[in-house]
N, C-alpha and C positions, 0 to 999 in steps of 0.2 A: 332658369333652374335646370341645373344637368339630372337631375333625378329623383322623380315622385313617390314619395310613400305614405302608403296608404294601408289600414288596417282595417280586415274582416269584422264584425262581430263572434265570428269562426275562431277567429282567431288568427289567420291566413295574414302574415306583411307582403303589400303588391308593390315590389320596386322597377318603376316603368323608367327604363332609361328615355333620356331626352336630352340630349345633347347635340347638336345639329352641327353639321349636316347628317352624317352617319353614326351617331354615335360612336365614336373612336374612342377608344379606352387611352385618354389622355389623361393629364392630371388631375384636372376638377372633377374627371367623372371616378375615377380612383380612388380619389379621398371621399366623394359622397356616398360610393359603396361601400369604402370600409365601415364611413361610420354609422350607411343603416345598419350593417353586419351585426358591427359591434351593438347597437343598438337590441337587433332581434335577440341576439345569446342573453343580452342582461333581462329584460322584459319578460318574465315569467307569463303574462297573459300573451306572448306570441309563441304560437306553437309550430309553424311553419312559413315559410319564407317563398314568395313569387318571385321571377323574376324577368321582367320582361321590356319590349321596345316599342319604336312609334312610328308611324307611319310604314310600315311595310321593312323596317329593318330594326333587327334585333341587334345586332351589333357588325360592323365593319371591321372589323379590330384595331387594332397599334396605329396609335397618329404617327405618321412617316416624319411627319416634321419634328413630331419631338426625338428621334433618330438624329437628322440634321444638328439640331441644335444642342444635343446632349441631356436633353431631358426626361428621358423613357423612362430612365431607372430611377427617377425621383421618388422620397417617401410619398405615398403607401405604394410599394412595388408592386405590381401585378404579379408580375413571381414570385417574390419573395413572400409578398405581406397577404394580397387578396384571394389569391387561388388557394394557399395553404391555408387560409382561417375557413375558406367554406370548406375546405375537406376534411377540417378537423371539428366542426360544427357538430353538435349531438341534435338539431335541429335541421329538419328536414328542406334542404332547396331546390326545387322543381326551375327550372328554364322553360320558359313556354315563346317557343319559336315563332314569333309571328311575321317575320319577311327574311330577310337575309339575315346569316349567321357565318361569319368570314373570319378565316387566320383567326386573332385574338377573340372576337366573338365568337367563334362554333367552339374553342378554347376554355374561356367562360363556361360555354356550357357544359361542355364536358365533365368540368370537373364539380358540377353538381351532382346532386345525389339520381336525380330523374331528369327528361325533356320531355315533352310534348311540344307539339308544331301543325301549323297550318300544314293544308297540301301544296301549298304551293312555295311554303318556304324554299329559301335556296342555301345551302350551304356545302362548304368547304375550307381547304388549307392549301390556299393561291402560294403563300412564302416561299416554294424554291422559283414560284416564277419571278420572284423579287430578289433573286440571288442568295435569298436566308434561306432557313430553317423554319417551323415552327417551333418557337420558341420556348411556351408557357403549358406544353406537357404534352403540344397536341402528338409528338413521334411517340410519346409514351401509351396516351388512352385512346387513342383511335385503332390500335392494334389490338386494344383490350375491348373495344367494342364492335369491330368489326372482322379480327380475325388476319392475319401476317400479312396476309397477301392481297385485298382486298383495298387495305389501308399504306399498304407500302405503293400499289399502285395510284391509288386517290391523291398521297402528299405528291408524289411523285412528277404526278400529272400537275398538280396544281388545278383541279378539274370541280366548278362549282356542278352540285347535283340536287336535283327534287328532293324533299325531305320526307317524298314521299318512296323513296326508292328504299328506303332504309327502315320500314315502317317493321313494324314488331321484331326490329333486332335489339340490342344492347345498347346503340345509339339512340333509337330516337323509340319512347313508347307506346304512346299514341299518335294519331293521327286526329286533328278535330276539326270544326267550319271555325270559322273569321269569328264569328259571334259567339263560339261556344268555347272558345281557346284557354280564355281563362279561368273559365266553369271550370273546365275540363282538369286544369292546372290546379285549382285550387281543391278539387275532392280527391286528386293524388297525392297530394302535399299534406291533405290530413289524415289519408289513409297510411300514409310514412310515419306520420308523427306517432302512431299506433307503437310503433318499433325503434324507438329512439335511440334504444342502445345496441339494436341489429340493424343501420340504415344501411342499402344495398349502396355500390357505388363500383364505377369504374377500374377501382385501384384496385380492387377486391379480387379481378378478375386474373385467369393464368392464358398468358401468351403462350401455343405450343405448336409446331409443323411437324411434321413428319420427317422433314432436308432443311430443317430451318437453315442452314448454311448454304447448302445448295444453291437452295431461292436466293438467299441471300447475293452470293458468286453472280450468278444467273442477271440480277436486276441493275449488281454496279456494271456486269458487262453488256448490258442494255442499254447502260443509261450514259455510259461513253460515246455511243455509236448515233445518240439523238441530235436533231440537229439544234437543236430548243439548250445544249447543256450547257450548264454550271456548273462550277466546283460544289455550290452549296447542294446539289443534288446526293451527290457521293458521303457528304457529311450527314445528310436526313437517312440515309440507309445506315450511316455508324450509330444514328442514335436510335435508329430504330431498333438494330439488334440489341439494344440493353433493355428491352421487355424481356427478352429472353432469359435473362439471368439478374435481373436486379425487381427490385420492388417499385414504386410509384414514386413516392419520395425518390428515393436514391437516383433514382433514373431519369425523373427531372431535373433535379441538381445535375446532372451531368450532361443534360441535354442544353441546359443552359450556359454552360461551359463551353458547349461545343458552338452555341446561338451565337454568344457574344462576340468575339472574334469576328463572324461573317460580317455585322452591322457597318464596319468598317472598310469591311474591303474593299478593294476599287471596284470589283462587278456590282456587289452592293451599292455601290455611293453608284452609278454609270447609272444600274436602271431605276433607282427612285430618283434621278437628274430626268430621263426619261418619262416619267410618270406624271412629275409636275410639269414635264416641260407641254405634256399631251393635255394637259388642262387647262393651262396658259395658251394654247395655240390659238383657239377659238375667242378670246376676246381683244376686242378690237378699240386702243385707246383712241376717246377723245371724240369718240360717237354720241350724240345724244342720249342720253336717258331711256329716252320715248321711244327712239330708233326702233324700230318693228323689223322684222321679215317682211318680204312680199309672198301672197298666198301662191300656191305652184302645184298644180295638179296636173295639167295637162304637158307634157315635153314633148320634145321630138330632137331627133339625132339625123346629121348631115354627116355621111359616109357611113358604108357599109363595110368598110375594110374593119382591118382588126382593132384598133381603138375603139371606132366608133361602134362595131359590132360588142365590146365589153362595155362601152359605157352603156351601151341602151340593156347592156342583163343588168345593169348596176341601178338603172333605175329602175327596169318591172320589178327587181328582187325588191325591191323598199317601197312598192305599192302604183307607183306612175302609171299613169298611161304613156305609152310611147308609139311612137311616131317616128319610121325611117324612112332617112329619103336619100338616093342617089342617083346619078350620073347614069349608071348602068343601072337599070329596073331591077332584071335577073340578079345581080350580087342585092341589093338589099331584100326581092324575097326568100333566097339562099339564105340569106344570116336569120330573118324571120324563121326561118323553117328548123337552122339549128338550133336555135332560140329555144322557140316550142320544143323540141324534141328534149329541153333537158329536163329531167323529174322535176324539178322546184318551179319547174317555169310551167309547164301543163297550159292550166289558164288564166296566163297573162293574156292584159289589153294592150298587145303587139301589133301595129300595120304600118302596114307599104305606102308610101304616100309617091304618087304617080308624077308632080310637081311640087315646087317650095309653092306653091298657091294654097296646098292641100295643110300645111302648117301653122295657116292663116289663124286658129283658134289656139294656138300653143302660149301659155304662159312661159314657156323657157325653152328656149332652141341652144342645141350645142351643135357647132358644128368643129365636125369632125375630118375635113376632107385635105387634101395632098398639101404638104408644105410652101405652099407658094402665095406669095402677097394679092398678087395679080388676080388669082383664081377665088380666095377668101374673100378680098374686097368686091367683086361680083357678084358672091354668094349675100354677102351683107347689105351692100346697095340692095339688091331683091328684096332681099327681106324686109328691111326696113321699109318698104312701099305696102308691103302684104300685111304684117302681125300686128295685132293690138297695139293700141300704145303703150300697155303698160308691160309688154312682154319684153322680156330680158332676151339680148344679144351676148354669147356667150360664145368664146372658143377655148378649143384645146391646143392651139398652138405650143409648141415648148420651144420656139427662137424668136417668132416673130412680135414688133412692136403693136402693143392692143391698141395703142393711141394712133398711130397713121389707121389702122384697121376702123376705128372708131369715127373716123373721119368722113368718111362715106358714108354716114347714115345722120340721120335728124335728132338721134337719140343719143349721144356719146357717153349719156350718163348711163345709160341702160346696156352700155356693154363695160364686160371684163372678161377676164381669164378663167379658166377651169382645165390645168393642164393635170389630167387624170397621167397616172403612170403603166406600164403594161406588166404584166396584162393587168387592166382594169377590173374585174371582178376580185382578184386576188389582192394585187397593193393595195395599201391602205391610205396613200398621200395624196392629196390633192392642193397644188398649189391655186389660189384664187389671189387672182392676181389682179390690181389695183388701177386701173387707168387714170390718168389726170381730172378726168371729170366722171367718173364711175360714181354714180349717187350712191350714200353713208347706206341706204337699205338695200340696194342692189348687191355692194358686197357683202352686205351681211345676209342677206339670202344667198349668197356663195356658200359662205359660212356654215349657212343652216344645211344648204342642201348636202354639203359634205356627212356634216354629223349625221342627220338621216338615213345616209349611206352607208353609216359606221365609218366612217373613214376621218383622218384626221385633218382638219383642214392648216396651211401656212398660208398666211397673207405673205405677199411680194408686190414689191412695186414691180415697174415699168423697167426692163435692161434686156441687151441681147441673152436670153437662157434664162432671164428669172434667176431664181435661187441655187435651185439643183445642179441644173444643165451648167450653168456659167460658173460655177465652182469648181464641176466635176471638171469642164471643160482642163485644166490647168494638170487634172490627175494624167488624162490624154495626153496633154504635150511633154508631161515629162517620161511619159512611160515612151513616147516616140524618139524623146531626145535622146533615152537612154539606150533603146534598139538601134542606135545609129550610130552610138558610141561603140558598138560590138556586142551587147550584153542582150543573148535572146530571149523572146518573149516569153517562156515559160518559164524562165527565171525570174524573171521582173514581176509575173501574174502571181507566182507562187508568195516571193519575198511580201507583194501587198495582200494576198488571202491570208497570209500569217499575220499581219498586222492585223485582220478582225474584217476585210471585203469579203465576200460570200465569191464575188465574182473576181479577178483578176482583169486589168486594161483590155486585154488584147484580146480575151474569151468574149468580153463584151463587146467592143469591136466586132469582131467577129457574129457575135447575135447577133446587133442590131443593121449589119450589114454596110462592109468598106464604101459600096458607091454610098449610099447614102449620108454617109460622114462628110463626103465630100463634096457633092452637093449643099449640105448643111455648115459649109465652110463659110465664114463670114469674108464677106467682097475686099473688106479693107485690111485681111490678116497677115501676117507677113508669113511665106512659106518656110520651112526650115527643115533641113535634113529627112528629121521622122518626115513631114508631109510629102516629099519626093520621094521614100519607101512606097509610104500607104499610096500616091499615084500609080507608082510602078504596079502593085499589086491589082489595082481596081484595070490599068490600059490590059494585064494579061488574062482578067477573066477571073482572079482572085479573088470574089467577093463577100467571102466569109461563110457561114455554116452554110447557107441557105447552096452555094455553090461547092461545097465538096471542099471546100480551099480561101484559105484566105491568111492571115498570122497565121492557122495549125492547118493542117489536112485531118480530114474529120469520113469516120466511117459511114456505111450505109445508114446507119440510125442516128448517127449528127453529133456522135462522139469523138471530142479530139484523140489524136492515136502523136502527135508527134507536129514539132514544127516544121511549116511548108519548108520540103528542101532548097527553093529558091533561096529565102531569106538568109540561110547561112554564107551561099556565096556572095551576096550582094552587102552583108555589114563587116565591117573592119573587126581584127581582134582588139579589143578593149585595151585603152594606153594603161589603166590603171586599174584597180582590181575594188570591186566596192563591195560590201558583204550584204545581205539579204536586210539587216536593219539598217544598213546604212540607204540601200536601196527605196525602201519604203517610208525611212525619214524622209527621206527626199524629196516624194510624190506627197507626204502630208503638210509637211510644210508651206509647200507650192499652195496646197489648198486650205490651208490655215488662213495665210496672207490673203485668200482672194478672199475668204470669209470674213474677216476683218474689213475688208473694203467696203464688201455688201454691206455691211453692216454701215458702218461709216459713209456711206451712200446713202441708209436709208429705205435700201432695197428689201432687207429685214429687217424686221422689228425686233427681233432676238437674240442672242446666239443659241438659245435652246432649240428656237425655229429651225434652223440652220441644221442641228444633232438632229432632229426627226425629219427632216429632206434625206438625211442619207440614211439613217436606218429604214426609212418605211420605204423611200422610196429607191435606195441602191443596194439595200443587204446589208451595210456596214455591221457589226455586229452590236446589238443590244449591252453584250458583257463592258465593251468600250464605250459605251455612251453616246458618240460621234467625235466629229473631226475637232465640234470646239471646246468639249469637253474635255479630250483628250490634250489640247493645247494648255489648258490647266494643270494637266497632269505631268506631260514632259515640261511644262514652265516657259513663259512668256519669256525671260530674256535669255533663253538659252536657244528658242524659235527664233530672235531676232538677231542673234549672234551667229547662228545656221544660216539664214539669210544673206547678211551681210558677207560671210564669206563666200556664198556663192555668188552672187552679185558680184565682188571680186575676180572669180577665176571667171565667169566668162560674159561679164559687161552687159548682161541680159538685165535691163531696167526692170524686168518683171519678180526678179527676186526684192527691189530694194523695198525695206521694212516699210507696210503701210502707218499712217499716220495715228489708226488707231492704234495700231499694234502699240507703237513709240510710244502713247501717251500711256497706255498701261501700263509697259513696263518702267517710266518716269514714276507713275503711282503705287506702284508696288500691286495694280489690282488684278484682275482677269477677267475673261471678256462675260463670264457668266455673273458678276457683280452691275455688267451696264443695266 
């Protein structure tokens, strides 16, 4: 039953949404509002109206899905039909906030006559972080309850807040306990009914600034310069400014006007692709039922360099005990010591562990130390003599094979992967990665430990680079084939940051440092033109920000200023002239194809997996959705027709169309249908 009604002998109707998970204002709970609504106006013995949620949430808002499927606007419209019958009601409705109140929920309430709310509700108007608007009147009453600038920052932001912050404004009226919330609600709901034909209300209210335009000017040229922006942000400030000059009605109808439109768009459609796709990441087909976590309190981190020094903040922050141990003593009580010294970390259960003997009680070891098979399998044979049995073996590797790694130990189901991104505190991806004999609860204590972290976890199997790396890998070589052709690297970086990379090839090169790519070159790869550049560059010292010099020369504070002057004498003028989308078609497609493989491999489970490897973990941008989302958008057989003609001019078998690719477009589908 999506919604409880219940009558006072007061005479008070209590309509408890219950619609699960979140109560989302979808169609069944739509229509059983309208028709207690209607019910309360006709019922002479109800005199005022509750209205309230369950379990700790009052409403979510707008089912995403019914956007997807064309459902939203179905009879009883929430704009149309539900919001404007309560505001035209001569009968009093109080919202009594008992957990969260979001987008269409805080909406809802709004445009009742009163609220009251727990202290710990939470509410807000997330929608420009979804590429929309609010929709259902919130750019209209939220400036009427809180005032131009207050609320043009809050939509803005997309920013959830205590419902206590807002305590005896025009939004929220009381403040009351858990227990007394609807007491509370229902002696205001009768004390309104007192005034039937004077109910106070939102609408009522005058929007006025002193610069109203000003502010206005001020906030669109703010909200250019974010790096979080949207179109749909610019459009929440157009409807904002119609408080200023129109009425509540009027200014809804226009806000909707302006909503509808965005639901569409392709940033809209990109990050609710995005949204479900970060929901789906964490489950895992074909696991048992019963399938449990394994318990995990005790950790410990191998390496004190800079992964390993973020993974171990990444567990004190989420409660662990940790445990670092390295090579060098001095660098891991160094990273300890920064540790501690940050505000949030104060008194973490942080130590030095003087040997891997001293890790002996860890239910989860990551380790985190130098890229090399030789030296990790050392690490893991140890261990494997020293930890519990039931302690999980775990690494960060981001090339190396988990299954030869898993080999050396007695346990091969009790290791997998956890390839954290950098810096680890900040990203949010965590590939957990799947070994041939990785037992069902081991990875899903990957899983778990992820979500705990906040972070979002992808399964991947077993390949050289996993998911990310081996994908990205293909943006690399075409951005190298392409510097070799004559076309310099800031041209090539720029033409892919305009496609929607945060970073450009050769910037990132350059971060993560040229010896180290090279090193990380796979034994069996065949070398090509770019790879005799980027050698050239690593034999003269070239080795990227960290050296002054690498693809750019880079100032005293590690800013590029210009491309290193060697690089222009050493590449040919370009036979042929390619424009900045042709350039960047170029590199996605490269990486379309390999994703398609992965997939057809087996190595992901998704292609949505796939969109959140590079948004979370390379910048890609949100507004685009990622690589295979976007291969929806330019079209399956026009990606295979790009292929094949490159394939063509220069016999490089890496362009010819993968197998998955071919059978989609034989089916007419896309990869986000698999």
């Amino acid at each position: 039953m999506s919604l409880g009604v219940e009558v006072s002998v007061h005479g008070v109707m209590t309509l408890t949404m219950n619609f699960k998970p979140v109560n989302s204002i979808a169609t069944p709970l739509r229509t059983a509002l309208m028709q207690a609504l209607l019910q309360a106006t006709s019922d002479s013995s109800i005199k005022a109206v509750v209205l309230t949620g369950t379990d700790q949430i009052f409403s979510a808002g707008a089912d995403l899905n019914e956007f997807s499927s064309g459902n939203a606007f179905d009879y009883p419209s929430f704009h149309n039909n539900v919001l404007p019958f309560i505001y035209a009601m001569r009968k009093p409705v109080v919202a009594a906030l008992n957990g969260k109140a979001m987008g269409g929920g805080l909406e809802l309430a709004l445009w009742c006559h009163a609220r009251v709310a727990v202290l710990n509700a939470q509410i807000g108007l997330p929608e420009t972080t979804l590429g929309l608007i609010p929709g259902a009147g919130g750019t209209q009453l939220l400036p009427r309850a809180l005032g131009l600038e207050q609320a043009t920052s809050l939509i803005l932001s997309g920013a959830i807040k205590p419902a206590a912050d807002f305590q005896n404004t025009a939004l929220i009226q009381k403040i009351a306990p858990e227990t007394e919330l609807l007491e509370t609600a229902h002696t205001l709901a009768l004390e309104l009914s007192e005034r039937a034909h004077d109910l106070p209300h939102l609408g009522h209210n005058q929007v006025s600034h002193e610069n109203a335009e000003g502010f206005l000017q001020f906030a669109r040229a703010q909200t250019r310069m974010r790096k979080d922006f949207s179109p749909g942000m610019l459009v929440a400030i157009d409807a904002i400014a119609l408080t200023l000059s129109q009425s509540l009605t009027e200014g809804a109808r226009h806000e909707f006007e302006l909503f509808r439109p965005l639901v569409g768009s392709p940033e809209a459609r990109a990050i609710r692709h995005l949204f479900f796709a970060e929901r789906q990441a964490s489950k895992v087909p074909g696991l048992h039922k019963n399938t449990e976590p394994r318990p995990v309190k005790r950790t410990a981190v191998i390496g004190a360099g800079y992964m390993g020094q973020g993974i171990a903040q990444c567990l004190v922050q989420a409660g662990f005990d940790v445990t670092l141990f390295d090579t060098n003593p001095e660098a891991a009580k160094n990273s300890i010591e920064k540790l501690k010294a940050l505000p949030q970390l104060g008194n973490a259960r942080l130590f030095v562990a003087s040997s891997l003997s001293d890790l002996s009680s860890s239910d989860l070891i990551i380790e985190a130390a130098v890229e090399n098979m030789e030296i990790k399998q050392a690490i893991f044979r140890e261990l494997d003599s020293i930890v519990l049995p039931h302690a999980i073996l775990a690494t960060n590797t981001s090339t190396l094979d988990i299954d030869v790694l898993a080999t050396v130990t007695q346990r091969p189901e009790n290791v997998l992967g956890l390839h954290f991104f950098g810096p680890a505190p900040v990203m949010r991806l965590i590939e957990v990665v799947r070994g041939a004999k990785t037992a069902d609860e081991v990875l899903l204590t990957g899983v778990n430990l992820a979500k705990i972290l906040r972070k979002v976890p992808v399964i991947t199997g077993v390949c050289p680079g996993f998911v990310a790396n081996r994908i990205y890998t293909r943006l690399m070589e075409q951005a190298l084939n392409l510097v070799s052709q004559g076309y310099a690297p800031h041209v090539i970086d720029s033409a892919v940051e305009r496609w929607g990379w945060r970073m450009g090839p050769f910037r990132t090169m350059d971060l993560i440092g040229l010896d180290v790519l090279v090193k990380a070159r796979l034994p069996d790869s065949k070398p090509t033109p770019g790879d005799t550049l980027l050698d050239r560059l690593v034999a003269t010292g070239s080795l990227g920000q960290k050296a002054g010099l690498g693809w750019y020369a880079y100032t005293a504070k590690g800013t590029p200023c210009n491309t290193n002057p060697a690089i222009t004498s050493w590449i040919p003028r370009p036979e042929t002239h390619m424009s900045a989308l042709q350039i960047a078609e170029r590199c996605m497609i490269a990486m379309i194809n390999e994703g398609a493989r992965v997939l057809d491999e087996g190595i992901a489970l998704r292609a949505s997996d796939i969109d959140l490897c590079f948004v979370l973990g390379y910048g890609f941008s949100r507004l685009k959705g990622g690589i295979m989302f976007q291969a929806s958008e330019m079209g399956l057989a026009h990606i295979q027709q790009k292929l094949m003609h490159a394939f063509q001019d220069t016999g490089d078998t890496s362009w010819i169309p993968s197998p998955l690719l071919v059978r989609q477009v034989a089916s007419s589908g896309t990869f986000l249908d698999l």
